[in-house]
C-alpha positions as CSV (number, residue, x, y, z in Angstrom):
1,X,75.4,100.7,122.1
2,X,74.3,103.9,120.0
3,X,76.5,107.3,119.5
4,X,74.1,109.2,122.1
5,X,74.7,105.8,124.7
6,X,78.3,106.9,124.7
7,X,78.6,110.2,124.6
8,X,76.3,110.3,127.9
9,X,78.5,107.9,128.9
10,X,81.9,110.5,128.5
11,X,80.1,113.3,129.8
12,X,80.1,114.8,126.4
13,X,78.3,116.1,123.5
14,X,77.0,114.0,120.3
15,X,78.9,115.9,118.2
16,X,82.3,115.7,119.7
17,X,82.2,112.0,120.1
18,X,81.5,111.5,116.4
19,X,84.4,114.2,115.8
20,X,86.6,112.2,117.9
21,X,85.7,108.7,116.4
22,X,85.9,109.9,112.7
23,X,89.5,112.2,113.1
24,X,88.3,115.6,112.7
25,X,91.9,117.6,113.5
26,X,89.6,120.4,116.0
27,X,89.6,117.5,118.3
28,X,92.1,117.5,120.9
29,X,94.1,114.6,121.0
30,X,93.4,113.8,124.5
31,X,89.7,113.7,124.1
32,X,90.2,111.8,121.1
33,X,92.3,109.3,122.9
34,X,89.6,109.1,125.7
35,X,86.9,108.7,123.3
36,X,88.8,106.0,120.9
37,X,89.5,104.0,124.6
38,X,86.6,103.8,125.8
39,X,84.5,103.4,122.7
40,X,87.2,99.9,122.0
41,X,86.0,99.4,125.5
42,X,82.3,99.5,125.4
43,X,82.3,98.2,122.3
44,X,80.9,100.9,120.4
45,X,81.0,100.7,116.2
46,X,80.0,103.5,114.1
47,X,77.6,102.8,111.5
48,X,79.7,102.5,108.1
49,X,77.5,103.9,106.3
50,X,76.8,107.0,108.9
51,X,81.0,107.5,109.2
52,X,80.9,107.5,105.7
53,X,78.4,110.5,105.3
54,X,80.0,112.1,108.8
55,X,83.5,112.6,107.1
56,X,82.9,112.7,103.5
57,X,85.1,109.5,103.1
58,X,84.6,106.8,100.8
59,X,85.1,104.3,103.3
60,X,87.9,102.3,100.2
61,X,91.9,102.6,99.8
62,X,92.8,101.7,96.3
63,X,95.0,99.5,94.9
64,X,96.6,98.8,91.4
65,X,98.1,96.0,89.9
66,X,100.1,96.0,86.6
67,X,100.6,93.2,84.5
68,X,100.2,89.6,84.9
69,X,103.6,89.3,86.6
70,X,101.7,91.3,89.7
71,X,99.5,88.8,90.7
72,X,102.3,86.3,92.8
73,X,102.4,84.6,96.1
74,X,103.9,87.8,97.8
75,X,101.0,89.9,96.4
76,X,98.4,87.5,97.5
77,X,100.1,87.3,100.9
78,X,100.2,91.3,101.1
79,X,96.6,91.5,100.4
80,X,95.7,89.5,102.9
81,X,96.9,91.1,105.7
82,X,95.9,94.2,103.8
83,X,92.6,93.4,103.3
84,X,92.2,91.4,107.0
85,X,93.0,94.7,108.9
86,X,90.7,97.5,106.8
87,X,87.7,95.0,106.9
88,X,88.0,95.2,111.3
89,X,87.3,99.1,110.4
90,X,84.6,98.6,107.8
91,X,87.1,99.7,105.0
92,X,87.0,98.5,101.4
93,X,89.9,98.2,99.0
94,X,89.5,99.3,95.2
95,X,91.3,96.9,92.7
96,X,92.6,98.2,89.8
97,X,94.3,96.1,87.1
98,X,96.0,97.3,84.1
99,X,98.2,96.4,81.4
100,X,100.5,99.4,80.9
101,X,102.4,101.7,83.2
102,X,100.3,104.6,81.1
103,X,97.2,102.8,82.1
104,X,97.9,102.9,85.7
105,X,98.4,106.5,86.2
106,X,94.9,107.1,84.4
107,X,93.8,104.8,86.9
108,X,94.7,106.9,89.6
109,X,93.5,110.4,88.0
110,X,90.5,108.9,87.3
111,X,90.1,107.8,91.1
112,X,90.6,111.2,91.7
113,X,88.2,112.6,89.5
114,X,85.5,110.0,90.6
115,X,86.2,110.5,94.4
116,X,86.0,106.4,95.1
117,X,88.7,106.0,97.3
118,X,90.2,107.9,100.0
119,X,93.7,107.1,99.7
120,X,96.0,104.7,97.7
121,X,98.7,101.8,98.3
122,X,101.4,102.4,95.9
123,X,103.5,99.0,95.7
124,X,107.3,98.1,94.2
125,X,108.3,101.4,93.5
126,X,111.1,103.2,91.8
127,X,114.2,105.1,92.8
128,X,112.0,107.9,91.8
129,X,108.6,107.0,91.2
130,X,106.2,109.0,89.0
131,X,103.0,107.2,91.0
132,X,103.8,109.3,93.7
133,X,104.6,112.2,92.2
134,X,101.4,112.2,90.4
135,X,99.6,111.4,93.5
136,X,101.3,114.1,95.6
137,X,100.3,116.6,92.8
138,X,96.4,115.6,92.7
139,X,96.1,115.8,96.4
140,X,95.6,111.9,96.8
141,X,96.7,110.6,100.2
142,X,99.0,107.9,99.4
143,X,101.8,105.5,101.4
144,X,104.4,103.1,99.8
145,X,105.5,99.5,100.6
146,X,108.7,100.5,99.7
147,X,110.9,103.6,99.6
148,X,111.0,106.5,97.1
149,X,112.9,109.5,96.3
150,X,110.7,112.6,95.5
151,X,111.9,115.3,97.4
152,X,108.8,115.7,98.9
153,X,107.3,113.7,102.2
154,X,105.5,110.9,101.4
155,X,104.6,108.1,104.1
156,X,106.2,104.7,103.8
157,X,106.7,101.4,105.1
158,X,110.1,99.7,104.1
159,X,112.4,96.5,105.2
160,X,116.1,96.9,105.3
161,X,116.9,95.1,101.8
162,X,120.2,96.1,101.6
163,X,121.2,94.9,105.5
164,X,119.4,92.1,104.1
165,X,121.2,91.2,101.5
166,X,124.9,92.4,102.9
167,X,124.7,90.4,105.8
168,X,123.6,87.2,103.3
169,X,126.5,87.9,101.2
170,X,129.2,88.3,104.2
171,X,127.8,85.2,105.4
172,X,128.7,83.0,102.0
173,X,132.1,85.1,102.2
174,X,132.6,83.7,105.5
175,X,131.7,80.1,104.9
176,X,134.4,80.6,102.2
177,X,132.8,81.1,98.7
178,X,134.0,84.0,96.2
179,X,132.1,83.1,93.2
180,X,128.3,84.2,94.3
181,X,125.6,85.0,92.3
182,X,122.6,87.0,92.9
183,X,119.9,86.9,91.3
184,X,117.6,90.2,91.6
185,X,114.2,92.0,91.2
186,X,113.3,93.9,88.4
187,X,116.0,96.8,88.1
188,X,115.1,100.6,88.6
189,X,112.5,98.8,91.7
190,X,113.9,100.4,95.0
191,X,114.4,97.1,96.5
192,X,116.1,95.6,93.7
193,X,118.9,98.8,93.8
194,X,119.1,98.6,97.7
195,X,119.4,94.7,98.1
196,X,122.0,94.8,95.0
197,X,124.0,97.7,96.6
198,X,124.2,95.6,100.1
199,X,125.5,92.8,97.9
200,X,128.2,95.2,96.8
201,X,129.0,96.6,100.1
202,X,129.8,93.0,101.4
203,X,132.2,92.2,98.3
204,X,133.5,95.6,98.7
205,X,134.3,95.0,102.3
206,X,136.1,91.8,101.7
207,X,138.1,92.8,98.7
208,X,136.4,90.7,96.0
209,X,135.4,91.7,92.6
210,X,131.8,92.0,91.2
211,X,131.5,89.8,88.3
212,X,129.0,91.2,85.9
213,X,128.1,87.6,84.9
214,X,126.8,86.7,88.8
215,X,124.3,89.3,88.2
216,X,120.5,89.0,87.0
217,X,117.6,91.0,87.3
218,X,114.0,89.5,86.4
219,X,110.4,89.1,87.5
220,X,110.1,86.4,90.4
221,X,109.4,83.3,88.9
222,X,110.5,79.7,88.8
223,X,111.2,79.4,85.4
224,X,113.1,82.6,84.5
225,X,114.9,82.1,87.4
226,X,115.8,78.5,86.3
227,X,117.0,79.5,83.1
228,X,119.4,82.1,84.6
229,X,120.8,79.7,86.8
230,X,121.4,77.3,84.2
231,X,123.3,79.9,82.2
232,X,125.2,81.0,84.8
233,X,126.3,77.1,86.6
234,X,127.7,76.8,82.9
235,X,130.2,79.2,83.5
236,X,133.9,78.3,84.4
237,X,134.9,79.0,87.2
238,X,130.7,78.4,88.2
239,X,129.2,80.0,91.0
240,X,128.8,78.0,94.6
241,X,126.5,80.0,96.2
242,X,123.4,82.0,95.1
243,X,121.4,85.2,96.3
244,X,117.8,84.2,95.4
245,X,115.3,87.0,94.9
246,X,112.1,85.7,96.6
247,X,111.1,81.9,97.6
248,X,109.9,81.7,94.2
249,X,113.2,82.0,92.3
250,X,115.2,79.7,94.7
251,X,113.1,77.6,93.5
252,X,113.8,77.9,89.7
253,X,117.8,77.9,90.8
254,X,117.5,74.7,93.2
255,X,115.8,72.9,90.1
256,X,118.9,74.0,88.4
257,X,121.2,72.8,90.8
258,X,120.0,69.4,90.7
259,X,119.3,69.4,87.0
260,X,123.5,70.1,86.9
261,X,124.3,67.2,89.3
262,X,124.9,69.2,91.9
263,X,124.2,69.1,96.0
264,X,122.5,71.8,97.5
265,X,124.2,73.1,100.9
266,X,127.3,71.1,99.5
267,X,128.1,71.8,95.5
268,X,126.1,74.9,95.8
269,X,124.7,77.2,98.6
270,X,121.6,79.1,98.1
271,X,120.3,82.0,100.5
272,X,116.5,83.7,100.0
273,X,114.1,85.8,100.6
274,X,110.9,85.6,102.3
275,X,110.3,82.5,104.0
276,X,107.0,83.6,105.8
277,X,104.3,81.8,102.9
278,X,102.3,79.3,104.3
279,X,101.7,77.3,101.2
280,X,105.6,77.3,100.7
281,X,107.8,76.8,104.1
282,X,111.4,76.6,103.8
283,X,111.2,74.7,107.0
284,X,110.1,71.6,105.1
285,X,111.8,71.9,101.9
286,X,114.7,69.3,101.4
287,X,117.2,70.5,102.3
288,X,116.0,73.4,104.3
289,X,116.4,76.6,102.6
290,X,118.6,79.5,104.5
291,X,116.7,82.6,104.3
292,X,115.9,86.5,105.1
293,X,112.8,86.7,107.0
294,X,110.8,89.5,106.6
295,X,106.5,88.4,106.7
296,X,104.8,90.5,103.8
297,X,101.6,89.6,105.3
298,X,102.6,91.7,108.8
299,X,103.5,94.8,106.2
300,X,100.2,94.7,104.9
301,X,98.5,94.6,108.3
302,X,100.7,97.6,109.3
303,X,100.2,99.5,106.1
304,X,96.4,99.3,106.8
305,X,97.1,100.8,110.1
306,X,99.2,103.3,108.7
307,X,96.9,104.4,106.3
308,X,94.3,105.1,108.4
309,X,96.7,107.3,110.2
310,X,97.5,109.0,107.7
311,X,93.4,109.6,106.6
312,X,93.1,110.7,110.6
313,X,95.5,113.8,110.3
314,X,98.8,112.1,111.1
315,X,101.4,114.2,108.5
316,X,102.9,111.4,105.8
317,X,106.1,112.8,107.4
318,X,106.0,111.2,110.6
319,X,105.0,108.1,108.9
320,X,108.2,106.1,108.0
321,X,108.7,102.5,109.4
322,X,112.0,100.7,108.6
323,X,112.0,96.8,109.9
324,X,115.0,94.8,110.0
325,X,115.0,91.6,108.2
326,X,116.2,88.4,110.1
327,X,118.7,86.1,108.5
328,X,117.9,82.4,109.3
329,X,120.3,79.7,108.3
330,X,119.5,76.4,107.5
331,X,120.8,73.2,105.3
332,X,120.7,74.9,101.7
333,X,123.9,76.9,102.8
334,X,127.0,75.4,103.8
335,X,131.3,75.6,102.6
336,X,131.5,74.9,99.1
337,X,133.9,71.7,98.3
């Protein structure tokens, strides 16, 4: 079906149906409702290459990565979902990798300088991230996976780490352990601060100390997390339960478990996060780990959708999404003894 097919078929000029399609704000939004329906309908697709020169777009969303420690299992699993949902609208994504924090943000002026993407995907960010300050003051559409503080609206996309992680922690409390260890993101990262807080609040609530000592912060990886939980299973009295980061560092702890002499679910209990990778199911590790669910895949498909929002007129002020995480017990947590 061609542009002029449908818009006979509305009853309605060329021009307005290619207004409606591409999110010019003069549209109303019923007609652009009734257009958007019956185009999904009929099976109409714009041309890419005809939107593109339509709206002035650059038909991509960037995306940067820093470091080596970027590239991970939860990245991979973001992108996908990402990338799955923008390539059913003809999109692109732009990716950027750099070595320094400094070369990132001249990765982003110089997007804006070269027009090649329309908006960007700013990942892991701060209490009070600089990314998006930066982009708010180059006129850059943006949206975070994550939550930041700026003081100015920004659109984002977050899970409820710290429910997360204070209903974990009050469940160890109530199996009976007192000597739990958590072992974190990166600090300053706005999930690290809110999943450590909701580890307070649960100690808080149940009159127990915070040991300084139970308390890590590092990249996600199996052998820095190992290492921290061989440090800290040395200690007297030794932890019997762990807060594990990502499915990635319960893995470095559970090799330290074992590498102690110890049982997992029985010595020592272990609670993650994110239990949603294919190529790593906590359903089938022995024993089975007790997690918090939340599938980073699903957040990239919704960011994609979100974004596109956003490039369609919707104000990054109404855009805020805040998903509750699922706690899901299994064998790796149990009464210490």
């Amino acid at each position: 079906m061609k542009l002029k097919e449908l818009a006979e078929h509305l009853g309605l000029s060329q021009t307005t149906v290619s207004r409606a399609l591409n999110g010019y704000p003069e549209v109303k939004e019923s007609t652009r409702l009734m257009v958007q329906e019956t185009a999904a309908r009929l099976g109409y697709r714009p041309n890419a290459s005809a939107r593109r020169l339509a709206t002035g777009r650059a038909g991509a969303i960037g995306f940067v990565l820093r470091g080596s420690e970027e590239f991970g299992p939860h990245t991979t699993e973001f992108l996908a979902g990402l990338s799955g949902r923008l390539a059913e609208e003809e999109v692109d994504i732009l990716l950027t990798n750099v070595d320094s924090y400094q070369e990132e943000l001249a990765a982003y002026r110089r997007a804006a300088a070269s027009k090649k993407v329309d908006a960007f995907i700013l990942h892991s960010p701060k209490l009070r991230d600089e990314r998006a300050e930066l982009l708010h003051d180059i006129n850059i559409p943006y949206i975070l996976h994550g939550r930041t503080e700026i003081g100015r609206p920004h659109a984002w996309l977050d899970i409820d780490n710290q429910g997360a992680m204070e209903r974990a922690t009050s469940h160890l409390i109530d199996l009976g352990h007192r000597r739990i260890a958590l072992i974190n993101g990166v600090r300053g990262r706005t999930f690290a601060e809110h999943r450590e807080a909701g580890f307070r609040a649960a100690l808080a609530a149940r009159g127990l100390p915070v040991d300084p000592a139970l308390m890590a912060n590092a990249i996600f990886t199996d052998e820095v997390a190992f290492r921290l939980a061989q440090t800290m299973l040395e200690l007297k009295p030794r932890p019997t339960a762990f807060l594990a980061g990502s499915m990635m560092t319960a893995l470095g702890i559970f090799r330290a478990i074992r590498q102690a002499g110890f049982e997992l679910g029985k010595d020592v209990s272990i609670i993650a996060h994110d239990d949603v990778f294919p190529y790593l199911n906590a359903d089938n590790m022995f024993p089975a780990m007790s997690t918090t669910r939340s599938s980073i895949r699903a957040a990239g498909v919704r960011i994609a959708e979100l974004i596109l929002q956003l490039l369609d007129g919707k104000p990054a002020g109404a855009i805020h999404e805040l998903w509750p995480v699922d706690l899901v017990l299994r064998q790796s947590s149990g009464p210490p003894r």
